[in-house]
C-alpha positions as CSV (number, residue, x, y, z in Angstrom):
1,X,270.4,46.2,226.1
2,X,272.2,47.8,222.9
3,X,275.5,46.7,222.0
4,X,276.8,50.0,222.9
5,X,275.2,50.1,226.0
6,X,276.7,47.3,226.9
7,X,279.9,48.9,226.0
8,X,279.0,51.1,228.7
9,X,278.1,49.2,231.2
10,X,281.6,47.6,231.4
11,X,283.4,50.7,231.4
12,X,283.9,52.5,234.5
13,X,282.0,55.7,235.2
14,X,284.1,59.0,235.1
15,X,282.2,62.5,235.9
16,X,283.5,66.1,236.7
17,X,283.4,69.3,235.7
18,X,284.3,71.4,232.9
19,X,283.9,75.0,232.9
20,X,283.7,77.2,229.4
21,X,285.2,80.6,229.9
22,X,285.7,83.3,227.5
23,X,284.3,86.9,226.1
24,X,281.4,88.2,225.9
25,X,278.7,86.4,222.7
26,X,282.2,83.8,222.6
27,X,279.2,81.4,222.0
28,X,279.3,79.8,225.3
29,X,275.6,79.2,226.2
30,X,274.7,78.4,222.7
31,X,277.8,75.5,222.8
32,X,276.8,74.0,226.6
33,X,273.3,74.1,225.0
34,X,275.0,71.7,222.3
35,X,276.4,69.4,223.9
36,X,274.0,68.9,226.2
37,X,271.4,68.3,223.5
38,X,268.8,70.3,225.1
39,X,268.6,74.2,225.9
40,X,270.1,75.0,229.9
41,X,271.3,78.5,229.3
42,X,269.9,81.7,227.3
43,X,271.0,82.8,224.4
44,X,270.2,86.3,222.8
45,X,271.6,88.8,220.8
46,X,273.2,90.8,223.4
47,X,276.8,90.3,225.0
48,X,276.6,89.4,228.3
49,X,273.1,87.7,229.1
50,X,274.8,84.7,231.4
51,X,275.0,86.5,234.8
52,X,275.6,83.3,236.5
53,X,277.6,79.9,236.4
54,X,275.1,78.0,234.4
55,X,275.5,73.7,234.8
56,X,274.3,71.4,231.9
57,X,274.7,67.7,232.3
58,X,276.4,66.2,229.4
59,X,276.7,62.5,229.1
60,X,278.9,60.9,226.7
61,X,279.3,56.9,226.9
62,X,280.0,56.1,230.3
63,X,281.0,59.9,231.3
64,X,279.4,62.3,232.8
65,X,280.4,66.0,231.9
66,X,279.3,68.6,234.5
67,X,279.4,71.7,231.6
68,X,279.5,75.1,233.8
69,X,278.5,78.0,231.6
70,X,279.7,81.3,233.2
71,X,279.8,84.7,232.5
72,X,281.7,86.4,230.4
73,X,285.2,87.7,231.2
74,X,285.5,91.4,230.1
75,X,286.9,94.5,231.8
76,X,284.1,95.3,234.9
77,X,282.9,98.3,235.6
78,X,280.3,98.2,238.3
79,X,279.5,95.7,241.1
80,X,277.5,93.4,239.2
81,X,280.0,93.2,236.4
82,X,283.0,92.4,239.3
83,X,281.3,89.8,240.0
84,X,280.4,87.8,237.2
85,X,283.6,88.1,236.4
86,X,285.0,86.8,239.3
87,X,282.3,83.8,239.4
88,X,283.6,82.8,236.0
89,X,287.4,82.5,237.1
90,X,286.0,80.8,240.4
91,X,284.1,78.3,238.1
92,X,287.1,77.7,236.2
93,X,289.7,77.4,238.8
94,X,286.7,74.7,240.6
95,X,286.9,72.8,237.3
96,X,289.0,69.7,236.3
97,X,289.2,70.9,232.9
98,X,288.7,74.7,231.2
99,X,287.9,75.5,227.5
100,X,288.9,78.8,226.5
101,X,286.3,79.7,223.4
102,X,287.5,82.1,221.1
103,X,285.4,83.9,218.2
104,X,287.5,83.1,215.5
105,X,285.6,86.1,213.1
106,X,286.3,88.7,216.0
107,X,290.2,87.5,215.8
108,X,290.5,87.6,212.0
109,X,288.5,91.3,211.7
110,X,291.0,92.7,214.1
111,X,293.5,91.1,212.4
112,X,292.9,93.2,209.1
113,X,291.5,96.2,210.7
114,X,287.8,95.7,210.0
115,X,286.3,94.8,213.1
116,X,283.4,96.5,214.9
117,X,283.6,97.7,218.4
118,X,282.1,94.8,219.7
119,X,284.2,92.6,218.0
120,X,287.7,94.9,219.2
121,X,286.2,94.4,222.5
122,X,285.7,90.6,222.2
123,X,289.8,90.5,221.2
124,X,290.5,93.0,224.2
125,X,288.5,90.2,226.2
126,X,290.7,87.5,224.8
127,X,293.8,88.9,225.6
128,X,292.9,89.9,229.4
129,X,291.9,86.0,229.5
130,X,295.2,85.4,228.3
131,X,297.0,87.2,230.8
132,X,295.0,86.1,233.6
133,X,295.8,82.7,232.8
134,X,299.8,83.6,232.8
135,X,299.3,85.6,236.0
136,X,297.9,82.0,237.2
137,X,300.6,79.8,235.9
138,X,297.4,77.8,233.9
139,X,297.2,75.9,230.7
140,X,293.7,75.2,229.9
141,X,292.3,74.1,226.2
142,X,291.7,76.5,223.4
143,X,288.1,76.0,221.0
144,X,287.9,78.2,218.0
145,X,284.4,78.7,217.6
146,X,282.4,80.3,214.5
147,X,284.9,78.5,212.0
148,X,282.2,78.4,209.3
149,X,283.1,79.6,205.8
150,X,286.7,80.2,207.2
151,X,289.9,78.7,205.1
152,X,292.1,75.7,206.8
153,X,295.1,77.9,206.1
154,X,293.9,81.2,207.9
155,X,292.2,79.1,210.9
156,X,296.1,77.5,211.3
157,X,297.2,80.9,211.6
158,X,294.6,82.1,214.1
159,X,295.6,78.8,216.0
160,X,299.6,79.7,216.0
161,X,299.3,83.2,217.2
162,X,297.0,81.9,220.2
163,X,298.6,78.6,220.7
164,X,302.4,80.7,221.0
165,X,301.0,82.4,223.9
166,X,301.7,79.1,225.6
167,X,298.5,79.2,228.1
168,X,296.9,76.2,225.9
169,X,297.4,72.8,225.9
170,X,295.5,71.9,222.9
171,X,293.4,73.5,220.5
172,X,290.1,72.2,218.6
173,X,288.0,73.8,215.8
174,X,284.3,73.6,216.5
175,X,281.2,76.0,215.2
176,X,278.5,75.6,218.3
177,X,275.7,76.9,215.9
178,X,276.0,74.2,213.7
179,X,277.8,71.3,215.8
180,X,280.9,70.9,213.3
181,X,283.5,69.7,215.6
182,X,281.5,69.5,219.2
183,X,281.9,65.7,218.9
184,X,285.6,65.4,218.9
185,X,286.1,68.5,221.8
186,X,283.3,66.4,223.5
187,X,284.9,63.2,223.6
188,X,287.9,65.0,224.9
189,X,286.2,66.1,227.8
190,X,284.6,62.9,228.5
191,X,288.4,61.1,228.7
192,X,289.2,63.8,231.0
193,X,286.5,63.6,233.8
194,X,287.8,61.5,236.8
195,X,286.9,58.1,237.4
196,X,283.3,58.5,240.1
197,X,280.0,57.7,240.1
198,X,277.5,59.8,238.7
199,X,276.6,63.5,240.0
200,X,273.5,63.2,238.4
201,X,270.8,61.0,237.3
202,X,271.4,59.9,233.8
203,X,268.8,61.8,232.2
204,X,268.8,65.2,234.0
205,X,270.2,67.6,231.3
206,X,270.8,70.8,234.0
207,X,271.1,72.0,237.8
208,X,269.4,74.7,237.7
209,X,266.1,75.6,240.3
210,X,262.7,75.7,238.6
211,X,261.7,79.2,239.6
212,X,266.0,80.4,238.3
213,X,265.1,78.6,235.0
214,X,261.7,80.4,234.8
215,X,263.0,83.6,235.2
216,X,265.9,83.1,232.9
217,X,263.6,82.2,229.9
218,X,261.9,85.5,230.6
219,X,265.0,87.4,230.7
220,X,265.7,85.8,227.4
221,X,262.8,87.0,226.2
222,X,262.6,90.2,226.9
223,X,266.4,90.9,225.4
224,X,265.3,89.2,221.9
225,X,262.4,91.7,222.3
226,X,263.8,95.0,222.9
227,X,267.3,94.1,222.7
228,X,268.1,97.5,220.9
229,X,266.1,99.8,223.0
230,X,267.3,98.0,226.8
231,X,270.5,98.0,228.4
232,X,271.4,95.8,230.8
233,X,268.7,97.2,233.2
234,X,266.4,94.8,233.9
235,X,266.1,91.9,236.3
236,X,263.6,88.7,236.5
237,X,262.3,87.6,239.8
238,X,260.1,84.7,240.2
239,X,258.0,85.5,242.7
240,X,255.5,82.5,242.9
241,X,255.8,78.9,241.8
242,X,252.7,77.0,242.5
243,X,252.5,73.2,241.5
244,X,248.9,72.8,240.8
245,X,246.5,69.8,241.7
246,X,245.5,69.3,237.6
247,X,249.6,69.5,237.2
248,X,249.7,72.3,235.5
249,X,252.3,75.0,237.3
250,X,251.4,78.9,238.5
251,X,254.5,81.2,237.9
252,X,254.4,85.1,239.2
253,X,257.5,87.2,237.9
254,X,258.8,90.3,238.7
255,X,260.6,92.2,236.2
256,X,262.9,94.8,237.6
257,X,263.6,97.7,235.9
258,X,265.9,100.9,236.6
259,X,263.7,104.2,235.4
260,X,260.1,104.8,233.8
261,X,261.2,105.0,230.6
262,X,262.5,101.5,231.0
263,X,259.1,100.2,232.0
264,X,257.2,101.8,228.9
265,X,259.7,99.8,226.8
266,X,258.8,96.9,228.1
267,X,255.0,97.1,228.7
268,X,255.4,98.8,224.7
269,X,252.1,100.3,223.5
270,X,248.8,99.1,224.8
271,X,250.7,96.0,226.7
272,X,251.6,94.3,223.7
273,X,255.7,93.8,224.3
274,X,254.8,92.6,227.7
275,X,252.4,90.2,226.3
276,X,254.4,89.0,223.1
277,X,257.2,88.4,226.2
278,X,254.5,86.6,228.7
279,X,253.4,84.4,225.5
280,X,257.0,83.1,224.2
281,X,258.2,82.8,228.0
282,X,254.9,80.6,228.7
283,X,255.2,78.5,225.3
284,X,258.9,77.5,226.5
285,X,258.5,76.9,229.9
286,X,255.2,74.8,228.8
287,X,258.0,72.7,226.6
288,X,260.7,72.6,229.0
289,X,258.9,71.3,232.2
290,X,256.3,69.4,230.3
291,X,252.9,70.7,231.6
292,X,250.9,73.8,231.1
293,X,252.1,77.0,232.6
294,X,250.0,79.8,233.7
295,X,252.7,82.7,233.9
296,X,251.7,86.1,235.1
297,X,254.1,89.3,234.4
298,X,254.2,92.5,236.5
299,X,257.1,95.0,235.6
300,X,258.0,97.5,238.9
301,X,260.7,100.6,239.1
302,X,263.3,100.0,241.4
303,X,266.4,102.3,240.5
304,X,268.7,100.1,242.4
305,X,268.0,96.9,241.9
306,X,271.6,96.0,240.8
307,X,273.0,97.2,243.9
308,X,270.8,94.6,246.1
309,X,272.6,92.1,248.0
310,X,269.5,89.8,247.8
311,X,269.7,90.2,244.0
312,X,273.2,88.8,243.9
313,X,272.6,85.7,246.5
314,X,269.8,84.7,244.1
315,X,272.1,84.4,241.6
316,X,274.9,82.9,243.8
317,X,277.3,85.9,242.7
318,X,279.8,87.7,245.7
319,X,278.2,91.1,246.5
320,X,281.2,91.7,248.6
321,X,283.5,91.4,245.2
C-alpha cells in the first residue's frame, strides 16, 4: 500500500452529489469529463448536446464525488426544451453542492459590446440562472471557466459583478479544456461530500446504461459531422445490444430524424456521412467498453419524434413538464 493510500485508508469515506448547472457550451460536459479523468458525457460544437442529467464518478482521496452533468438552462421553447430545463434545476436542487459555470469570454464580449449572438445568449442564460437562484433563496458556488489568456485584473472584475449578485458563496477560476484550476474546485467538492460509504465501486468512472452511452457517442458523432447543416432534429435509439459468445458486443441504432431532407444529410452522398459516423461511433465504443463492437446504423423519418413520451422516459426527462 502507497503512503498516500494509506492516508486514505484512515480517513473516513465522504460521497455525494454535486451537480454543474449553467448555459448552454458553459463547458459543463467537457469539465465533468475532467475531473473524472475519463470521457462520461458528449461534447460537440453545438449548444445544447446534454439532454439529460449525466453522472461521472469522481474520486478524490477518500471522497467520492457523484458529478451530475445536466442540461443547459436557457429560455425553453418547446416540450423537450421545458424539460431539460427543468431536469437541470431538479438535479441541482437533489445535490449537496451546485457549481454555477460561467463562460468568462461570453461575459467580457458582452461587456464591451462585441459578442456574438450565441455568446449574448449565453449572458441572457446567466442572468435567468441568477434570478432563479434569488427566486429560490440559494447560494451555490460560482467557476469561471475559459480563463485562458485573460488578465488577473479583468477576471477580478468579472468575479465582483457576479459575486455582488449575492447568489454565490465562493468563486474559483478554472479552464476545463486545459485543467488550470480543476484541482483546487475539486478538492472543494471532495471536503464537501457527506461523510458515507461509497455509491460506487472505486473504479467505475459513470452511471450511465450501456445501450444510453452507445447512443450518446453516436449522437456525438453525428453533431461533429454535420453540425452546420442539422438542427436539433435528430434522435439515437439503441435498438439492440447483444453480448456476444467471442465477447465482442452487437449494437443496432436508430437514428431519428424529423423530414427527408434531414435523412439525406445524414446518409450524405453515396452513404459516406453515415459511414464516417458508424466508423468514429464504433472506434469509441470499441475504447470505452474494451472489446470489439459490431455497430449497425439505420436512419428512419419520424416527424414527431420529439413529442414521444417514450422518447423522454428513455432519457428520464418529465414529458408532463
Amino acid at each position: 500500500m502507497t503512503e498516500n493510500n494509506a492516508q486514505n485508508a484512515a480517513l473516513p469515506t465522504r460521497a455525494g452529489f454535486a451537480a454543474i448547472i449553467g448555459a448552454p457550451n458553459a463547458g459543463k460536459s467537457t469539465l465533468v469529463n475532467r475531473m473524472v479523468g475519463a470521457k462520461v458525457s458528449i461534447v460537440t460544437q453545438k449548444v445544447q448536446t446534454t439532454r439529460f442529467p449525466v453522472r461521472g464518478v469522481a474520486m478524490h482521496g477518500a471522497a467520492q464525488i457523484i458529478l451530475v452533468d445536466t442540461p443547459g438552462i436557457f429560455s425553453p421553447r418547446r416540450r423537450l426544451d421545458r424539460a431539460m430545463v427543468r431536469s437541470a434545476w431538479s438535479g441541482s436542487e437533489e445535490a449537496e453542492v451546485t457549481v454555477h459555470l460561467v463562460d468568462v469570454q461570453a461575459e467580457l464580449a458582452s461587456n464591451i459590446n462585441k459578442a456574438t449572438p450565441a455568446e449574448h445568449r449565453s449572458v441572457q442564460d446567466v442572468q435567468t440562472i441568477i434570478e432563479g437562484l434569488k427566486s429560490a433563496n440559494r447560494q451555490v458556488i460560482l467557476a469561471l471557466n475559459k480563463i485562458d489568456g485573460v488578465k488577473r485584473d479583468t477576471l477580478l472584475a468579472v468575479t465582483k459583478e457576479l459575486f455582488d449578485t449575492g447568489v454565490y458563496s465562493e468563486v474559483f477560476m478554472i479552464s476545463a479544456a486545459t485543467g488550470a484550476g480543476v484541482d483546487d474546485l475539486l478538492e472543494r467538492l471532495a471536503g464537501l461530500m457527506p461523510e458515507s460509504p461509497w455509491l460506487y465501486p472505486e473504479d467505475q468512472t459513470a452511471d450511465l446504461p450501456a445501450r444510453l452511452l452507445a447512443a450518446e457517442i453516436t449522437r456525438e458523432k453525428i453533431y461533429l459531422r454535420v453540425h452546420e447543416e442539422l438542427p436539433y432534429a435528430a434522435s439515437v435509439e439503441t435498438t439492440a445490444f447483444e453480448e456476444r459468445a467471442d465477447g465482442s458486443a452487437r449494437i443496432e441504432q436508430t437514428i431519428y430524424v424529423e423530414r427527408d431532407g434531414q435523412r439525406a444529410i445524414v446518409l450524405g452522398a453515396g452513404g459516406q456521412t453515415l459511414k464516417w459516423i458508424g466508423q468514429a461511433s464504433r472506434e469509441e465504443l470499441c475504447d470505452i467498453l474494451d472489446r470489439k463492437v459490431h455497430l449497425f446504423l439505420h436512419v428512419k423519418v419520424k416527424e414527431n419524434w420529439a413529442e414521444e413520451r417514450g422518447i423522454f422516459n428513455d432519457m428520464g426527462l418529465d414529458f408532463d413538464v
